[in-house]
matplotlib code that plots the C-alpha trace (Angstrom):
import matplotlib.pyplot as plt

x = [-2.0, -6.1, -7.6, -11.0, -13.2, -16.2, -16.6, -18.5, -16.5, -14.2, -11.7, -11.1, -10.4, -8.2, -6.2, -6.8, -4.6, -2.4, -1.3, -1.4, 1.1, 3.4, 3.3, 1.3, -1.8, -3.4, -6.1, -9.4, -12.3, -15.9, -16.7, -20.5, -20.5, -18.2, -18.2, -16.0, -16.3, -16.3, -12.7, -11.5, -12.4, -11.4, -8.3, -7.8, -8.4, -6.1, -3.6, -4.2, -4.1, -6.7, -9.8, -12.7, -15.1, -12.5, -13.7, -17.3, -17.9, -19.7, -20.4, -22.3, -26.0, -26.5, -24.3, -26.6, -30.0, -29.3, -28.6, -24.8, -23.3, -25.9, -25.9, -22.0, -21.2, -24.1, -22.6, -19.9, -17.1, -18.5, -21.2, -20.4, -17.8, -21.1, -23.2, -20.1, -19.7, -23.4, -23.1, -19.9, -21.5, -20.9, -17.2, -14.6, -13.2, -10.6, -8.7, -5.6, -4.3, -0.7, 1.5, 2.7, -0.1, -3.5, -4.5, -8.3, -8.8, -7.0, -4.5, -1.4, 1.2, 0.5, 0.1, 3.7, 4.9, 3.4, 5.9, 7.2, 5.3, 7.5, 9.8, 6.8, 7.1, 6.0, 8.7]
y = [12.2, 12.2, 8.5, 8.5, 5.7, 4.2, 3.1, -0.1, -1.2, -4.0, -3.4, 0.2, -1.5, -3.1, -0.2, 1.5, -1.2, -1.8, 2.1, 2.1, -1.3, 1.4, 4.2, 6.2, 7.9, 9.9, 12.8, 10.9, 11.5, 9.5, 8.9, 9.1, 12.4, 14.1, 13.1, 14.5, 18.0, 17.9, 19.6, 17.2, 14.4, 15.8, 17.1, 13.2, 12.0, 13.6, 13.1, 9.1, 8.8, 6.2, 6.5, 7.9, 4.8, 3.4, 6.0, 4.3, 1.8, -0.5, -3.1, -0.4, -0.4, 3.0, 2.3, -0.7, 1.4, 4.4, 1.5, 3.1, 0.0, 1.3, 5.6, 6.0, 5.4, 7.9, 10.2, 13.0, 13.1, 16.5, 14.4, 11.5, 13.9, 15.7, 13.3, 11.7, 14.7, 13.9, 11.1, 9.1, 5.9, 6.1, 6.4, 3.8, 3.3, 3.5, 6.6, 7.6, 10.8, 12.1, 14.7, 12.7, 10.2, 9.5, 5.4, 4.2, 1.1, -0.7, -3.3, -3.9, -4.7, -1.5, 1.0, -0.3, 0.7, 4.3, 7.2, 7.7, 4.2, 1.9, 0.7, 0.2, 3.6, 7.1, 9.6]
z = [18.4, 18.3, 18.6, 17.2, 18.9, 19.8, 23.3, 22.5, 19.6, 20.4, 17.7, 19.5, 22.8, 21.0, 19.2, 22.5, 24.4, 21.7, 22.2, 26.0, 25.7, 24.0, 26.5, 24.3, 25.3, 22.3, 22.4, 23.0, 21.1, 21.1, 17.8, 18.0, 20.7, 18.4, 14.5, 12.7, 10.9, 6.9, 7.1, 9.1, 6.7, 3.7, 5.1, 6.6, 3.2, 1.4, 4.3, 4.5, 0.5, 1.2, -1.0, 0.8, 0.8, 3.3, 5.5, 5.7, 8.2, 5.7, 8.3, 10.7, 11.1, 9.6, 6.7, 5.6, 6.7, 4.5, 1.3, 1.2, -1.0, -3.9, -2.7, -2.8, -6.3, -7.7, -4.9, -5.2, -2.8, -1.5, -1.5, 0.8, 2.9, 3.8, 4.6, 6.9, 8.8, 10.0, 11.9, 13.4, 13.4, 9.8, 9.9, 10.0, 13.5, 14.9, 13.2, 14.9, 13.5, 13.7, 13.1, 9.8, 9.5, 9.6, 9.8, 9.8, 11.2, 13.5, 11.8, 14.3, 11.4, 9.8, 12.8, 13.9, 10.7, 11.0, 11.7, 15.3, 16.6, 14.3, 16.8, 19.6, 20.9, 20.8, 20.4]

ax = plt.figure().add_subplot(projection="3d")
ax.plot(x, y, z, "-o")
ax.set_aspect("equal")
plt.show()
């Protein structure tokens, strides 16, 4: 599993603990040294079946900055995977991708229901 974090970001401390509780410890990656490729997104789009806006983090400083709430509806997907791929402070955080999954944000109820950490531990 990759976990895709923040260091500063409380809610990935959270998902961070909430995996180490289970005995699992994922692939590390800092969000804002290491943003995500525009491959990686679309392919963790399609593979989440989430739409993409929930890939924004639309509470993040750059999100409001850059006027996002009015930009991404004028905006093609190509579009807004582009100009995610720029900068990780504009993506969602936590993501934790898996062989089966990929889950953005970190919401205990529905990580223990993802594949392989549903009974509260990694197999």
């Amino acid at each position: 599993m990759l976990l895709l974090c923040y260091p500063k970001c409380g809610t990935c401390r959270k998902a961070e603990r909430w995996l180490a509780d289970r005995g699992i410890v994922p692939e590390y990656r800092d969000i804002k040294e290491q943003n995500p490729t525009y491959e990686e997104l679309r392919g963790w789009v399609e593979r989440s079946g989430l739409p993409l806006k929930k890939f924004f983090n639309t509470s993040g400083l750059q999100y409001k900055a850059l006027g996002l709430k009015d930009k991404l509806p004028e905006m093609s997907e190509e579009e807004q995977l582009r100009l995610l791929s720029t900068d990780g402070m504009l993506v969602k955080r936590p993501i934790l991708v898996g062989e089966s999954f990929v889950a953005v944000g970190f919401r205990e109820e529905q990580w223990s229901a993802l594949p392989g950490l549903e009974d509260g531990c990694a197999r």
